[in-house]
C-alpha positions as CSV (number, residue, x, y, z in Angstrom):
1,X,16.1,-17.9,-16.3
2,X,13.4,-17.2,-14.3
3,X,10.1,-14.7,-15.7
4,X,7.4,-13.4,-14.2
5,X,8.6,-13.3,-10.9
6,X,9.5,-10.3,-8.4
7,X,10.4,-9.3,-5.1
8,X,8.7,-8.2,-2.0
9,X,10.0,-4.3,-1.2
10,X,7.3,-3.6,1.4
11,X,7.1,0.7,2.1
12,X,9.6,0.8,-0.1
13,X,7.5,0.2,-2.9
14,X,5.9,4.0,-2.6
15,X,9.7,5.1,-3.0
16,X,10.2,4.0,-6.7
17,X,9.6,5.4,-9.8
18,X,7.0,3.6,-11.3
19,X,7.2,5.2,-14.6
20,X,10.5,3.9,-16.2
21,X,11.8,3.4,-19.3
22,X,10.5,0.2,-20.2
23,X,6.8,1.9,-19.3
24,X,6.9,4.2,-21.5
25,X,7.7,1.6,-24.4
26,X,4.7,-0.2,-23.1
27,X,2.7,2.9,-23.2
28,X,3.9,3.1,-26.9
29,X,2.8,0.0,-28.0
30,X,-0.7,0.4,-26.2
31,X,-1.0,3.7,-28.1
32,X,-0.9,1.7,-30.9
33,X,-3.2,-0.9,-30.0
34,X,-5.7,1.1,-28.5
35,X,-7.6,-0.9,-25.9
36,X,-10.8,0.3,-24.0
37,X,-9.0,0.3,-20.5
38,X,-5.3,1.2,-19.5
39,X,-4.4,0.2,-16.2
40,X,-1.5,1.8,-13.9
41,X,-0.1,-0.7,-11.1
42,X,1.3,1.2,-7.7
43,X,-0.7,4.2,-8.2
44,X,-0.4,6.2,-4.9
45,X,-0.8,9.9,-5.2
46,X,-2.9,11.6,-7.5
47,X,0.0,13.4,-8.7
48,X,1.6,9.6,-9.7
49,X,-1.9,9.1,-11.3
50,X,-1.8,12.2,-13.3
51,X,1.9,11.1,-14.3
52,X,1.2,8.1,-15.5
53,X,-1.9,9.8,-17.8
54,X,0.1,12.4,-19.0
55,X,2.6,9.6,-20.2
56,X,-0.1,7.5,-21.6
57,X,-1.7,10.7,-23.9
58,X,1.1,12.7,-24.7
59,X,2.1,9.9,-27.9
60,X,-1.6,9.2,-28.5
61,X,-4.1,10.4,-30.9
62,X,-6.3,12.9,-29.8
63,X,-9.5,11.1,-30.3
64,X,-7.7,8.1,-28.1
65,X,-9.5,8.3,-24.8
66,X,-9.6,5.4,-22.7
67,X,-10.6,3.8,-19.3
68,X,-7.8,4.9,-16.6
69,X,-7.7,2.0,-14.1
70,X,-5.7,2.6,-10.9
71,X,-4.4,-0.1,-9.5
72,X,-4.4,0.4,-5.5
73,X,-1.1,-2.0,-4.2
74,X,0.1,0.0,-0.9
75,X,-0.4,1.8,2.0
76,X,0.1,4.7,0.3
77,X,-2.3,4.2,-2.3
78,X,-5.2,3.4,0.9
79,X,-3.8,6.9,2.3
80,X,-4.4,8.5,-1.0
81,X,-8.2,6.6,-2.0
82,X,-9.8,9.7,-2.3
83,X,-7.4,11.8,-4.1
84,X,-6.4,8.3,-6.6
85,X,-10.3,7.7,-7.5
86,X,-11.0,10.8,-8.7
87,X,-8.0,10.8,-11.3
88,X,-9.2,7.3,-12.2
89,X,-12.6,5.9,-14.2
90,X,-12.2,2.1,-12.4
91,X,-10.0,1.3,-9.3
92,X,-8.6,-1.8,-9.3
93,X,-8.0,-3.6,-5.5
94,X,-4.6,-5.7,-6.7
95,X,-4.9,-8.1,-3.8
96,X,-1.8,-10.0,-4.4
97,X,0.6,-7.2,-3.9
98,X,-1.7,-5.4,-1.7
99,X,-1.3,-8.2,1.0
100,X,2.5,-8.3,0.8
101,X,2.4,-4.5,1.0
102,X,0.0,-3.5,4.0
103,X,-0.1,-5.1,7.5
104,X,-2.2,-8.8,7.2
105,X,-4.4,-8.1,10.2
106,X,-5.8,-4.7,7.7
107,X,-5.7,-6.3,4.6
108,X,-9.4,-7.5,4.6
109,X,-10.8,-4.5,6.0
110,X,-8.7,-2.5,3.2
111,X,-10.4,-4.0,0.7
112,X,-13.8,-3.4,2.2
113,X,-12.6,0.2,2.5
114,X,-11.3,0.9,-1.0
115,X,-14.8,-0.4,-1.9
116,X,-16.8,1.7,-0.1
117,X,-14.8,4.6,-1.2
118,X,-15.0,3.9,-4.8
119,X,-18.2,3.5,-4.7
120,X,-19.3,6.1,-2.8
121,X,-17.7,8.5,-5.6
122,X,-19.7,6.6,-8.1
123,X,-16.5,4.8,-9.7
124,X,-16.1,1.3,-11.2
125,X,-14.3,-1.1,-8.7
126,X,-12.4,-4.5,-9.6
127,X,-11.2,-7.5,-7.1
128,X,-8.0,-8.8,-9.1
129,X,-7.5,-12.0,-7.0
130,X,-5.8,-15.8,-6.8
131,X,-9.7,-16.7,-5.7
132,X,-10.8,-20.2,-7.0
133,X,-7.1,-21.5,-6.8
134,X,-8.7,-24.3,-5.1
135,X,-10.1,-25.7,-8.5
136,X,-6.6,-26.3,-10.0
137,X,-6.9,-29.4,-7.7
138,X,-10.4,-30.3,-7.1
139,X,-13.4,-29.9,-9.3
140,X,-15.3,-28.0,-6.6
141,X,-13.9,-24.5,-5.1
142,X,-13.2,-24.6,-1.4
143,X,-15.3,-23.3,1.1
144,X,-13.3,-20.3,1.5
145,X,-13.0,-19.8,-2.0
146,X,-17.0,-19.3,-2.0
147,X,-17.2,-16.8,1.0
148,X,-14.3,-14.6,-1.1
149,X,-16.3,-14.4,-4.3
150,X,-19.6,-14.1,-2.0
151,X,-18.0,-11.5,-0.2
152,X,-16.3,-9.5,-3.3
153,X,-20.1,-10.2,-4.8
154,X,-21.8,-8.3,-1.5
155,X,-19.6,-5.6,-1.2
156,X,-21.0,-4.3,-4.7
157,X,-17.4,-5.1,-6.7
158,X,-18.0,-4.6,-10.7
159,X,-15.6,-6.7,-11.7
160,X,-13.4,-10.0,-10.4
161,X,-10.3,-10.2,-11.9
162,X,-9.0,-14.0,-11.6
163,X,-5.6,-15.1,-11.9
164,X,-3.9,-18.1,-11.9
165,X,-7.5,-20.4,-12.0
166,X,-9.0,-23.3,-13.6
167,X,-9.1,-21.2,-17.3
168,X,-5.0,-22.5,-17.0
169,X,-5.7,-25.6,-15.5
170,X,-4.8,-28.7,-17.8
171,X,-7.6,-30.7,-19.4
């Protein structure tokens, strides 16, 4: 069996329903657990942000009131900035599935763009990224792997969200 894997959907990813039954049992448990931030992944309307809320505090206590973090993964979701960041507290740039999702000759200027526009609106913006990959086989990061974080750095990001780097590398 293979985990942790998926599929590439392209356009068609703005198609699904993003809030299914297996959501909603995660939204229970995180009721339950309470952490400072919730994060939504494919948000690309604010009416699929407002969704995805309304799931999150109709089980929750009251008092609960945490961090909405839309994660921007689609054209869609570029289309919709405006509308996204002001149902969200943080917006979250998922490059991964952003790059598989969007045309590669846009991709960098998208991410320079959902910056901006976060910003702009006085919202919290985080880079999740594969950046410093190139330290799972050398001990220094690869030049391109400095101009990403310098760049993410420049562009005012609050937050770099690494996966997949030397923290799971073995000793």
């Amino acid at each position: 069996m293979i985990s942790n894997k998926g599929i590439n959907l392209g356009r068609a990813i703005d198609e699904l329903n993003h809030l299914t039954e297996n959501t909603i049992e995660q939204i229970d448990a995180v009721n339950s657990a309470k952490p400072d931030f919730v994060a939504f992944s494919f948000v690309n309307s604010k009416e699929s942000m407002i969704k995805n809320k309304k799931a999150l505090l109709s089980g929750a206590d009251k008092t609960y009131k945490p961090l909405i973090v839309g994660k921007i993964e689609s054209e869609l979701g570029i289309k919709n900035i405006d509308e996204i960041i002001d149902e969200c507290d943080w917006i979250m740039i998922a490059r991964g599935d952003l790059a598989l999702n969007t045309q590669f000759s846009k991709f960098g200027v998208y991410q320079k763009y959902i910056t901006k526009k976060t910003k702009a609106k006085f919202k919290k913006v985080i880079v999740a990224t594969q950046v410093l990959d190139s330290l799972l086989s050398s001990h220094v990061p690869s030049r391109g792997d400095i101009l990403d974080i310098t760049n993410i750095v420049l562009d005012g990001n609050d937050g770099i969200m690494f996966s997949c780097t030397s923290s799971t590398r073995d000793a």
